[in-house]
FIVEX-254588 format. One record per residue (C-alpha): residue number from 1; x, y, z. Coordinates in steps of 0.001 Angstrom, whole numbers. Layout:
BEGIN
num / X / Y / Z
NUM / X / Y / Z
...
This chain:
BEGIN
num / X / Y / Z
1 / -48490 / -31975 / -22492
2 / -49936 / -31802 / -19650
3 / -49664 / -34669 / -16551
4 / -53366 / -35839 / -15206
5 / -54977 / -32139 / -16612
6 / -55196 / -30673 / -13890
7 / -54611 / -27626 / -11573
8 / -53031 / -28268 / -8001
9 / -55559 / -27081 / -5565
10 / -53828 / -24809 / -2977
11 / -53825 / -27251 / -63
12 / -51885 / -30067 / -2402
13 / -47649 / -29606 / -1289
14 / -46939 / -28484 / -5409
15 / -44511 / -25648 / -6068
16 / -46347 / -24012 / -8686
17 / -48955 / -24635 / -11306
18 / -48377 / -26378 / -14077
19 / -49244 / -23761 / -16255
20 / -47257 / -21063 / -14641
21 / -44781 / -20269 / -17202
22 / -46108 / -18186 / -19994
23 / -46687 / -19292 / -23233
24 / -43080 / -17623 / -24853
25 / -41124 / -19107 / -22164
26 / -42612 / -22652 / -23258
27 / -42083 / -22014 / -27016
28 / -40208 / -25103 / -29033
29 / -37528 / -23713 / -30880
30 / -35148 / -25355 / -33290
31 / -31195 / -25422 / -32732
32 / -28736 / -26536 / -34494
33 / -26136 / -28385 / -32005
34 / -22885 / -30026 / -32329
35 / -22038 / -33584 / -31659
36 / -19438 / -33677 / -29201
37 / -19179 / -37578 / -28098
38 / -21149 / -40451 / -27937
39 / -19827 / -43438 / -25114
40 / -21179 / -46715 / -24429
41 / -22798 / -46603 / -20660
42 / -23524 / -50796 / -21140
43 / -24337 / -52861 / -24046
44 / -26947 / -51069 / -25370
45 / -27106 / -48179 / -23695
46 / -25108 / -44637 / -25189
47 / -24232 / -41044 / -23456
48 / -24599 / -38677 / -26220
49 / -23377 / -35136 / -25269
50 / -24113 / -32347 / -27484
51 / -23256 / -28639 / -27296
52 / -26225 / -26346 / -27965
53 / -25455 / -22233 / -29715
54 / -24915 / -19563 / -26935
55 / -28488 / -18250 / -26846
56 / -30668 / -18631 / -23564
57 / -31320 / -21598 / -22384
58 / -34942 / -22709 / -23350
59 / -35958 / -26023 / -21554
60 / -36661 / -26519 / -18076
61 / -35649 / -29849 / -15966
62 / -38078 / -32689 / -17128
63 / -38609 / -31838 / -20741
64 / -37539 / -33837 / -24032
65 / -36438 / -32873 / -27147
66 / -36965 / -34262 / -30716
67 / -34233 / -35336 / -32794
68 / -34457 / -34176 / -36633
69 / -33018 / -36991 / -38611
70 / -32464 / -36907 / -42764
71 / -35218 / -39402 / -42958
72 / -37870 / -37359 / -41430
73 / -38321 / -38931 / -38356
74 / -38235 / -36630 / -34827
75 / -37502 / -39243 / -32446
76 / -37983 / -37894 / -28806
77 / -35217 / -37952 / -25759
78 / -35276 / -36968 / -22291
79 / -33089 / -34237 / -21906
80 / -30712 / -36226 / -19294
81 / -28854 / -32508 / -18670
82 / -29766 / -29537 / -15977
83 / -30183 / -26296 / -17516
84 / -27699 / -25493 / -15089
85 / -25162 / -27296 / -17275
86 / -26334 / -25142 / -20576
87 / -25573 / -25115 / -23235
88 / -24151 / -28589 / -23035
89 / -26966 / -31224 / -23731
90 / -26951 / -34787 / -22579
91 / -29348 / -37845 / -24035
92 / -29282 / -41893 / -23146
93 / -29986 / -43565 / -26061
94 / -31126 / -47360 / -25505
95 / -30570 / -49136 / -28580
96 / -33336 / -52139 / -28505
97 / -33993 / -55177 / -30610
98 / -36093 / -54936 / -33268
99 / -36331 / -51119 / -33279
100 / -34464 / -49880 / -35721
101 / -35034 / -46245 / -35221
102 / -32872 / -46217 / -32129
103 / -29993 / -47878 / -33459
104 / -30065 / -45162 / -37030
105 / -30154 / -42412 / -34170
106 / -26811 / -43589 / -32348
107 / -25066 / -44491 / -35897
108 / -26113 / -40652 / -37078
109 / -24417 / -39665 / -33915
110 / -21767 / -41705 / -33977
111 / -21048 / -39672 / -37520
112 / -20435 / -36069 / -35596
113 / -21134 / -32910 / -36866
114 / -24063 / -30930 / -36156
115 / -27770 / -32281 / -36041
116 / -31305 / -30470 / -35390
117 / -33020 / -30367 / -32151
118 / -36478 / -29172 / -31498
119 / -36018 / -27993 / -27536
120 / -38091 / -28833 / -25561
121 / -41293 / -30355 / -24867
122 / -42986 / -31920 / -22140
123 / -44280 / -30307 / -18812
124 / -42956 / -32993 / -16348
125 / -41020 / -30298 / -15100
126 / -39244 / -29606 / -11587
127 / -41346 / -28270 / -9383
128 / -39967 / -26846 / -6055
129 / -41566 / -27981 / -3619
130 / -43455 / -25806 / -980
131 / -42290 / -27106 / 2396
132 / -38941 / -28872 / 3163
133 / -39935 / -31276 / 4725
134 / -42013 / -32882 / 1182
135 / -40279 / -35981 / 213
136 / -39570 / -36170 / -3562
137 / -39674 / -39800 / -5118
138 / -37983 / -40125 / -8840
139 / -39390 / -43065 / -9804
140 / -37778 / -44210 / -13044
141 / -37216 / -47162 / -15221
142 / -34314 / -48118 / -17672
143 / -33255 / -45419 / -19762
144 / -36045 / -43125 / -17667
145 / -33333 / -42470 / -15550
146 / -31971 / -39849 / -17653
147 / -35116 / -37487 / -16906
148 / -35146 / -38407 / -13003
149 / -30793 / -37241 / -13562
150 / -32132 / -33858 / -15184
151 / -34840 / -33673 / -12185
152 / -32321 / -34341 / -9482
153 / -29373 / -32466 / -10630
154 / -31326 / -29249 / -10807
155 / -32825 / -30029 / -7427
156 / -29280 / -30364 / -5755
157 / -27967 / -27363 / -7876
158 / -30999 / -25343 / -5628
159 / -29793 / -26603 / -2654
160 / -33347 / -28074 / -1767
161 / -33355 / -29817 / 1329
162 / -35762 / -32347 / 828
163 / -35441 / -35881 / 1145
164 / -35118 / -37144 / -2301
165 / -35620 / -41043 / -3348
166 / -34277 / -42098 / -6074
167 / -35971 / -45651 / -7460
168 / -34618 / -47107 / -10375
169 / -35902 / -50113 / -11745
170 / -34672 / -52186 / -14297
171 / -34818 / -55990 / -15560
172 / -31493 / -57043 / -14640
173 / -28079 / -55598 / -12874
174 / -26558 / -55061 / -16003
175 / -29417 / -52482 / -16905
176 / -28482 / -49700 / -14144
177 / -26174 / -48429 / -16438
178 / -25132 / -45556 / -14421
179 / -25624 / -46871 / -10889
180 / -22634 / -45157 / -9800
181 / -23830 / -41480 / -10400
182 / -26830 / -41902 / -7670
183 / -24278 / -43831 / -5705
184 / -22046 / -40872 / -5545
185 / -25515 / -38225 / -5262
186 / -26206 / -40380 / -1797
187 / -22545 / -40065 / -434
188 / -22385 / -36490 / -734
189 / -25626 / -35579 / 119
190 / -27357 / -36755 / 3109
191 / -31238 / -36210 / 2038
192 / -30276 / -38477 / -1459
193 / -31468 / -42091 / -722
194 / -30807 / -44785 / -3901
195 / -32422 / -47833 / -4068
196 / -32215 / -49936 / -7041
197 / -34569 / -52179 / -7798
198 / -34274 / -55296 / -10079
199 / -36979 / -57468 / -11376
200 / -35411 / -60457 / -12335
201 / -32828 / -60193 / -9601
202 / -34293 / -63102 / -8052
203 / -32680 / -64895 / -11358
204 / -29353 / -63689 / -10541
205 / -26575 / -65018 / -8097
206 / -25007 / -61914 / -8137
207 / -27369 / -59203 / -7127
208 / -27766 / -58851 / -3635
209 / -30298 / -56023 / -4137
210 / -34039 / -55145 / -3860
211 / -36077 / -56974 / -6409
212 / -39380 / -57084 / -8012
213 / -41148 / -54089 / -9012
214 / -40045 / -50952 / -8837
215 / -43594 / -48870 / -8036
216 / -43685 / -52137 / -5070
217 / -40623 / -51145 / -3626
218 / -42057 / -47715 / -2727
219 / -45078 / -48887 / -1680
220 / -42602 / -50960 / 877
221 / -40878 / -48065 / 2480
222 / -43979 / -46780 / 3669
223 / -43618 / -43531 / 2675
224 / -46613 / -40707 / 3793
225 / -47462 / -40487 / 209
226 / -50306 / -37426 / 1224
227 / -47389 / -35420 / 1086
228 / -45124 / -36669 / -1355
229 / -44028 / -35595 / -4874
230 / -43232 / -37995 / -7456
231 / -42187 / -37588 / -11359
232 / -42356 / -41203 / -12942
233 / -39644 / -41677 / -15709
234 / -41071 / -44612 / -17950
235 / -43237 / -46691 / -19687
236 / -46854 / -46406 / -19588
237 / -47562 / -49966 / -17841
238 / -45155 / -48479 / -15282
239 / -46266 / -45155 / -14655
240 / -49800 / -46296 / -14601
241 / -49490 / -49261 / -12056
242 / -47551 / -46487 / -9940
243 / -49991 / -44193 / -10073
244 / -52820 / -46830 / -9760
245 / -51419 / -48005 / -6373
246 / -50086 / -44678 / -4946
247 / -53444 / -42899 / -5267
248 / -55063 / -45906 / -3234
249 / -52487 / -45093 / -850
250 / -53213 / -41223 / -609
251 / -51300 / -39468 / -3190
252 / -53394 / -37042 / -5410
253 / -53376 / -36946 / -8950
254 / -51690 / -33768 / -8655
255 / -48938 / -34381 / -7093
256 / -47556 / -37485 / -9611
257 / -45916 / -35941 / -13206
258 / -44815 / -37995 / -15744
259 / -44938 / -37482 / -19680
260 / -47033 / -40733 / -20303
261 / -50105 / -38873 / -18871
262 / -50270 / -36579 / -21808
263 / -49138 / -39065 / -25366
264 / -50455 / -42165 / -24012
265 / -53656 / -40600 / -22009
266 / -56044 / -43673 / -20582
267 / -59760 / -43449 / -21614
């Protein structure tokens, strides 16, 4: 998968080229890990933490795995876990209405024992940055925040010192299901900024937040996106009006990654 096809030209602030890792390194293996808990985050929302076998550590910050259920079906999950953390592996499952897939994935894991992973895909990958002074925008959307935790975690584990943005958007309060995690990110580290950003907030007589939408709220804070970096964690209306606006407002096609670009490609 591959974000936008195409190669950073030199003068563009990426780390590396896309396709720098070679081929074996990117390889999709199948493991077999063991359930180790599944909590509730919110309503609807479920930590599942897994422990992978003791072999080296195949997936890079960014990727997704697929799920091997008895029925067939390979539902995908961003891996929510640093490969600094392996071999323990993290997902957020959202369980939503009328999709019936995601609720049989939290009930198998809610069973235990071992299930099949296919690790990892995706190239939305961490890139480190060339120059310190780069600002790196996560810009992610309900349960898209558990790629933008893999991204950020690994970025803090290297000690980049960056100024990193953290935009999380969902429909209501209740939706930032792990608010506190950023919260703490920002109070230990002084070049982590959070800002949440609810849509219907505006609805709500308890959320003294930002509101309206998310992609908006960085286009509000002005930032020199020339320069910028940004990995959008979400849906494909979201990570295309982001990338829509920011490129009228200077950012390159090469510098935004996000999954969407490669399994829901526009014409």
């Amino acid at each position: 998968m591959s974000g936008c096809d195409c190669t950073p030209e030199a003068h563009y602030p990426v780390g590396r080229d896309r396709g720098a890792k070679e081929s074996e390194e990117l390889r999709v293996i199948k493991l077999e890990c063991q359930i180790v808990c599944v909590d509730a985050m919110s309503d609807d929302v479920f930590r599942v933490r897994l422990q992978a076998p003791d072999v080296a550590c195949p997936y890079q910050a960014g990727q997704y795995v697929l799920l091997e259920l008895e029925s067939g079906e390979k539902p995908a999950f961003s891996l929510a876990s640093s490969p600094v953390n392996w071999p323990q592996l993290e997902l957020h499952v959202r369980v939503m209405a009328g999709n019936g897939l995601s609720g049989r994935v939290v009930e198998r894991m809610q069973e235990g024992g071992s299930i099949s992973l296919h690790v990892a895909a995706g190239d939305a990958v961490w890139q480190a940055p060339l120059d310190a002074e780069i600002p790196l925008i996560m810009l992610a959307a309900s349960t898209g925040f558990s790629q933008a935790k893999s991204l950020v975690e690994t970025a803090l584990a290297e000690a980049v010192a960056n100024p990193i943005y953290i935009y999380w958007g969902a429909r209501e309060a209740a939706d930032l299901y792990w608010s506190g995690l950023p919260e703490l990110w920002a109070s230990q580290h002084a070049n982590v900024h959070f800002i949440p950003v609810v849509s219907d907030g505006l609805d709500s007589d308890d959320w003294q937040g930002r509101t309206g939408l998310v992609h908006e709220a960085v286009l509000a804070d002005k930032h020199d996106l020339s320069r910028a970096l940004v990995w959008a964690c979400g849906s494909p209306g979201m990570v295309y009006a982001a990338f829509d606006a920011f490129t009228l407002e200077g950012l390159h096609k090469a510098q935004i990654f996000s999954d969407v670009f490669a399994y829901a490609p526009r014409d």
